[in-house]
C-alpha positions in Angstrom: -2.5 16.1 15.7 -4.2 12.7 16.1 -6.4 11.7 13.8 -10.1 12.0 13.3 -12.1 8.7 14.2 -11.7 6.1 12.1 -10.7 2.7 12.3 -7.8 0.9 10.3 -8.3 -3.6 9.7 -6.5 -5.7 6.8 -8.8 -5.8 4.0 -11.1 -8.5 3.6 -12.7 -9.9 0.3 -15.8 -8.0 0.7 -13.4 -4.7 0.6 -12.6 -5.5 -3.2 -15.0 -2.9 -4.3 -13.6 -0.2 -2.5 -10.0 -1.1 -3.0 -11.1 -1.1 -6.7 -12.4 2.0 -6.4 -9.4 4.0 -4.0 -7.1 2.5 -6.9 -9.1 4.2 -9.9 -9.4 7.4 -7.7 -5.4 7.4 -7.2 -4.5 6.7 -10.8 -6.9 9.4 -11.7 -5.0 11.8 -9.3 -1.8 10.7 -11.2 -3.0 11.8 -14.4 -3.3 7.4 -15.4 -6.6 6.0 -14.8 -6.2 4.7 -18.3 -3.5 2.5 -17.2 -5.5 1.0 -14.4 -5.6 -2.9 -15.5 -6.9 -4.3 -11.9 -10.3 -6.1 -11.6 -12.1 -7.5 -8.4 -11.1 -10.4 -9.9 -7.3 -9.6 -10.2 -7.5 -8.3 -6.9 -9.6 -11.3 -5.5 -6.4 -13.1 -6.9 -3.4 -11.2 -5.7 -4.1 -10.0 -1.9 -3.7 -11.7 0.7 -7.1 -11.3 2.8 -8.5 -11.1 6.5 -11.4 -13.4 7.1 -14.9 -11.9 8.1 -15.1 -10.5 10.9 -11.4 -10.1 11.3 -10.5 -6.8 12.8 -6.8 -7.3 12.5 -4.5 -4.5 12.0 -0.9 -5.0 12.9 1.2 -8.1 11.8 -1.3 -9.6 10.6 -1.8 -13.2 11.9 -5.1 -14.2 11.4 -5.3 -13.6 7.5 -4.8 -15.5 4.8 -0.3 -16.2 4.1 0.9 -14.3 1.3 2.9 -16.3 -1.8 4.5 -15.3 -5.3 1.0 -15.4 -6.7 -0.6 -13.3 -3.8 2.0 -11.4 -2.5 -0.2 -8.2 -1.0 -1.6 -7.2 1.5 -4.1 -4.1 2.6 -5.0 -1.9 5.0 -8.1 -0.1 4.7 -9.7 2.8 7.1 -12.6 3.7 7.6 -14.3 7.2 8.7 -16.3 8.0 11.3 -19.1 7.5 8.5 -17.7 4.4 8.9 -17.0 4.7 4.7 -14.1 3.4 3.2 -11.7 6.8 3.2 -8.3 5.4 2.3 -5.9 2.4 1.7 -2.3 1.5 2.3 -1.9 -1.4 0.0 1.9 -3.0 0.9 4.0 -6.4 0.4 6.9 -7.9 2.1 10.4 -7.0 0.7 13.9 -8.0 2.2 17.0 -5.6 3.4 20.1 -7.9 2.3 22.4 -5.3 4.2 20.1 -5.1 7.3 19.2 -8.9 6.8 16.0 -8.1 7.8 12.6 -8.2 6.0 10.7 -4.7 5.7 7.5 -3.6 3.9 7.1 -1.5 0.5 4.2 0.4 0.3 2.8 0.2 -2.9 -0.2 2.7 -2.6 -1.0 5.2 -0.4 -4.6 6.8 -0.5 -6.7 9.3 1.5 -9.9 10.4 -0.3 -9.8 14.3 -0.9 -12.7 14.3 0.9 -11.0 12.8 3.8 -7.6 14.5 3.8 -6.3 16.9 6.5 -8.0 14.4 9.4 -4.8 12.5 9.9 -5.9 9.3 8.0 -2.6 8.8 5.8 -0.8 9.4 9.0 -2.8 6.6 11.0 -1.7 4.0 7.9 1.7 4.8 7.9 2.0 4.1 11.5 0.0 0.6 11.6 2.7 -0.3 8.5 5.4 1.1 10.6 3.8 -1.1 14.3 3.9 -4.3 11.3 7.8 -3.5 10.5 8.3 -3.0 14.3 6.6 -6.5 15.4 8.3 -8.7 12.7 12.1 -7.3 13.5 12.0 -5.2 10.0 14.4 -2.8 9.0 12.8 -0.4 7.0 9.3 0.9 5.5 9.8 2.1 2.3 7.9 3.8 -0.8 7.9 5.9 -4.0 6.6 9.0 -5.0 5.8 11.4 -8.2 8.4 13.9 -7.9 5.8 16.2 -9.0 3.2 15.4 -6.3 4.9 18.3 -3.8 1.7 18.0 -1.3 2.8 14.4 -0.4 6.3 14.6 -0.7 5.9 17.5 2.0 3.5 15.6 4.2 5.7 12.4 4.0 9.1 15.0 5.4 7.0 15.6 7.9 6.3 12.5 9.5 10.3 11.8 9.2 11.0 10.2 5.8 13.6 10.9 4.0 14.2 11.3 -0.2 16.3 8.8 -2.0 18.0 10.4 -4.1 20.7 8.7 -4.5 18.9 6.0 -6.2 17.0 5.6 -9.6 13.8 3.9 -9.5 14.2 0.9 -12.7 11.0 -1.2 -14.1 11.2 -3.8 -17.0 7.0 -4.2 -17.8 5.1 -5.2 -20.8 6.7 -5.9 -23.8 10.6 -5.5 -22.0 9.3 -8.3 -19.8 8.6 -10.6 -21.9 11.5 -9.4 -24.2 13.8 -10.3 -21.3 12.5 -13.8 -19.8 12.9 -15.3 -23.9 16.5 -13.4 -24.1 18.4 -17.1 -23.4 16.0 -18.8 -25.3 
Protein backbone atom coordinates (compact mmCIF):
# COMPACT_ATOMS: atom_id res chain seq x y z
CA UNK A 1 0.00 0.00 0.00
CA UNK A 2 1.74 3.41 -0.60
CA UNK A 3 0.99 5.94 1.49
CA UNK A 4 -1.46 8.81 1.44
CA UNK A 5 0.06 12.23 0.26
CA UNK A 6 2.22 13.64 2.52
CA UNK A 7 5.55 14.88 2.55
CA UNK A 8 8.44 13.87 5.03
CA UNK A 9 11.73 16.98 5.65
CA UNK A 10 14.15 17.02 8.83
CA UNK A 11 12.56 19.26 11.22
CA UNK A 12 13.33 22.71 11.39
CA UNK A 13 13.22 25.16 14.49
CA UNK A 14 9.91 26.48 13.53
CA UNK A 15 8.65 22.65 13.91
CA UNK A 16 9.39 22.83 17.86
CA UNK A 17 5.77 23.33 18.44
CA UNK A 18 4.59 20.45 16.83
CA UNK A 19 7.32 18.09 17.83
CA UNK A 20 6.37 19.34 21.36
CA UNK A 21 3.06 18.53 20.80
CA UNK A 22 3.56 14.71 18.78
CA UNK A 23 5.75 14.08 22.02
CA UNK A 24 2.87 14.97 24.73
CA UNK A 25 0.40 13.01 22.42
CA UNK A 26 2.79 9.86 22.44
CA UNK A 27 3.50 9.93 26.17
CA UNK A 28 -0.13 10.27 26.62
CA UNK A 29 -0.72 7.06 24.49
CA UNK A 30 1.81 5.38 26.81
CA UNK A 31 -0.07 6.02 29.81
CA UNK A 32 3.10 8.93 30.85
CA UNK A 33 2.44 12.38 29.90
CA UNK A 34 3.33 13.17 33.39
CA UNK A 35 6.74 12.25 32.80
CA UNK A 36 7.09 14.39 29.76
CA UNK A 37 9.98 16.94 30.90
CA UNK A 38 10.73 18.46 27.22
CA UNK A 39 10.26 22.22 26.49
CA UNK A 40 10.65 24.11 23.08
CA UNK A 41 13.48 25.25 24.80
CA UNK A 42 15.03 21.75 25.61
CA UNK A 43 14.17 20.83 22.26
CA UNK A 44 15.55 24.10 20.65
CA UNK A 45 18.67 22.82 22.61
CA UNK A 46 19.03 19.16 21.82
CA UNK A 47 18.07 18.63 17.89
CA UNK A 48 19.94 19.04 15.40
CA UNK A 49 17.86 21.32 12.82
CA UNK A 50 17.26 21.92 8.95
CA UNK A 51 17.46 25.56 7.97
CA UNK A 52 14.35 27.32 6.47
CA UNK A 53 13.41 26.36 3.65
CA UNK A 54 15.25 23.15 3.75
CA UNK A 55 13.37 20.35 2.35
CA UNK A 56 15.88 17.64 3.14
CA UNK A 57 14.90 14.22 3.92
CA UNK A 58 17.57 11.61 3.60
CA UNK A 59 21.16 11.91 5.07
CA UNK A 60 20.76 14.92 5.88
CA UNK A 61 23.51 17.29 4.65
CA UNK A 62 22.33 20.59 4.71
CA UNK A 63 21.33 20.76 8.56
CA UNK A 64 22.78 21.75 11.26
CA UNK A 65 25.94 18.71 12.61
CA UNK A 66 24.75 16.87 15.58
CA UNK A 67 27.22 16.78 18.97
CA UNK A 68 27.02 15.24 22.60
CA UNK A 69 24.94 18.24 23.50
CA UNK A 70 22.55 17.94 20.34
CA UNK A 71 22.68 14.66 19.42
CA UNK A 72 19.02 14.30 17.46
CA UNK A 73 17.65 14.65 14.77
CA UNK A 74 13.88 14.64 13.33
CA UNK A 75 11.77 13.78 10.69
CA UNK A 76 8.51 15.25 10.46
CA UNK A 77 5.46 14.50 7.85
CA UNK A 78 3.12 16.32 6.89
CA UNK A 79 -0.54 15.45 5.42
CA UNK A 80 -2.06 16.27 2.55
CA UNK A 81 -3.60 19.07 4.94
CA UNK A 82 -0.29 19.83 4.85
CA UNK A 83 -0.59 19.47 9.12
CA UNK A 84 2.00 18.02 11.02
CA UNK A 85 0.66 14.12 11.31
CA UNK A 86 3.69 12.35 12.73
CA UNK A 87 7.45 12.32 13.73
CA UNK A 88 10.38 9.87 13.65
CA UNK A 89 12.70 11.50 16.13
CA UNK A 90 16.29 9.38 15.84
CA UNK A 91 20.17 9.79 16.65
CA UNK A 92 23.25 8.21 15.46
CA UNK A 93 24.46 4.95 17.30
CA UNK A 94 27.49 2.62 16.38
CA UNK A 95 27.55 -1.37 15.61
CA UNK A 96 31.02 -2.37 17.14
CA UNK A 97 30.57 -5.94 15.56
CA UNK A 98 29.36 -4.54 12.12
CA UNK A 99 31.80 -1.54 12.67
CA UNK A 100 29.36 0.44 11.10
CA UNK A 101 27.31 3.45 12.41
CA UNK A 102 23.28 2.87 12.37
CA UNK A 103 20.37 4.94 13.64
CA UNK A 104 18.04 4.36 16.91
CA UNK A 105 14.82 5.59 16.63
CA UNK A 106 13.84 7.11 19.63
CA UNK A 107 10.06 7.99 18.76
CA UNK A 108 7.87 6.96 16.42
CA UNK A 109 4.44 8.84 15.98
CA UNK A 110 1.38 8.84 13.65
CA UNK A 111 -1.54 10.94 14.89
CA UNK A 112 -4.66 8.56 15.42
CA UNK A 113 -6.15 10.74 13.17
CA UNK A 114 -3.64 9.92 10.63
CA UNK A 115 -2.97 6.23 11.11
CA UNK A 116 -3.86 3.49 8.58
CA UNK A 117 -2.57 6.10 5.50
CA UNK A 118 0.90 4.60 5.56
CA UNK A 119 2.62 7.52 7.28
CA UNK A 120 4.71 5.46 9.98
CA UNK A 121 5.63 3.30 7.07
CA UNK A 122 6.95 6.38 4.87
CA UNK A 123 9.31 7.40 8.20
CA UNK A 124 10.65 4.15 8.64
CA UNK A 125 11.79 4.00 5.09
CA UNK A 126 13.40 7.66 4.81
CA UNK A 127 15.40 6.39 8.27
CA UNK A 128 16.07 3.18 6.60
CA UNK A 129 17.30 5.38 2.76
CA UNK A 130 19.57 7.50 5.78
CA UNK A 131 21.19 4.05 7.11
CA UNK A 132 21.52 2.92 3.48
CA UNK A 133 23.44 6.26 2.19
CA UNK A 134 25.85 6.51 5.22
CA UNK A 135 27.06 2.53 4.90
CA UNK A 136 24.97 1.74 8.30
CA UNK A 137 24.33 -1.54 9.58
CA UNK A 138 21.27 -1.46 11.32
CA UNK A 139 17.93 0.68 12.21
CA UNK A 140 16.94 -0.09 15.45
CA UNK A 141 14.20 0.69 18.17
CA UNK A 142 12.12 -0.25 21.32
CA UNK A 143 8.76 -0.87 22.00
CA UNK A 144 6.00 -1.36 24.98
CA UNK A 145 5.59 -4.98 24.98
CA UNK A 146 2.09 -4.13 25.60
CA UNK A 147 1.51 -1.92 22.61
CA UNK A 148 0.42 -5.25 20.34
CA UNK A 149 -0.99 -2.74 17.40
CA UNK A 150 2.71 -1.58 16.71
CA UNK A 151 4.60 -4.47 17.56
CA UNK A 152 2.32 -6.14 14.74
CA UNK A 153 2.69 -3.32 12.30
CA UNK A 154 6.50 -3.11 12.82
CA UNK A 155 6.55 -7.51 11.86
CA UNK A 156 5.09 -6.52 9.12
CA UNK A 157 7.29 -4.21 7.52
CA UNK A 158 10.23 -6.98 8.37
CA UNK A 159 11.51 -6.23 11.95
CA UNK A 160 12.29 -8.59 14.08
CA UNK A 161 11.82 -8.83 18.29
CA UNK A 162 14.95 -8.81 20.45
CA UNK A 163 14.46 -10.95 22.76
CA UNK A 164 17.29 -12.02 23.49
CA UNK A 165 18.25 -8.78 25.06
CA UNK A 166 17.15 -6.72 28.18
CA UNK A 167 16.62 -3.16 27.63
CA UNK A 168 18.91 -1.37 30.94
CA UNK A 169 18.53 2.55 31.93
CA UNK A 170 20.43 4.19 34.89
CA UNK A 171 18.24 7.88 35.05
CA UNK A 172 17.57 10.30 37.78
CA UNK A 173 18.74 9.76 41.00
CA UNK A 174 20.94 6.27 39.79
CA UNK A 175 22.69 8.69 37.46
CA UNK A 176 23.91 10.82 39.49
CA UNK A 177 24.34 8.05 42.22
CA UNK A 178 26.70 6.46 39.64
CA UNK A 179 28.99 9.42 38.12
CA UNK A 180 29.88 10.43 42.19
CA UNK A 181 30.53 6.45 42.92
CA UNK A 182 34.63 7.06 42.59
CA UNK A 183 34.44 10.20 44.13
Amino acid sequence: MAPAPCKVRHARREDVPAILQQIRELADYEHELDSVEATEDTLLATIAFAPDNVESTTTAPNTEPTSPSRPARCLILFNEEDKPAGMALYFYNYSTWRSKPGIYLEDLFVRPTDRKKGYGKRLLVELAKEVVATNGGRLEWSVLKWNEPSIQFYESIGAKKMDDWVGMRVDREGLTKLAGLLD
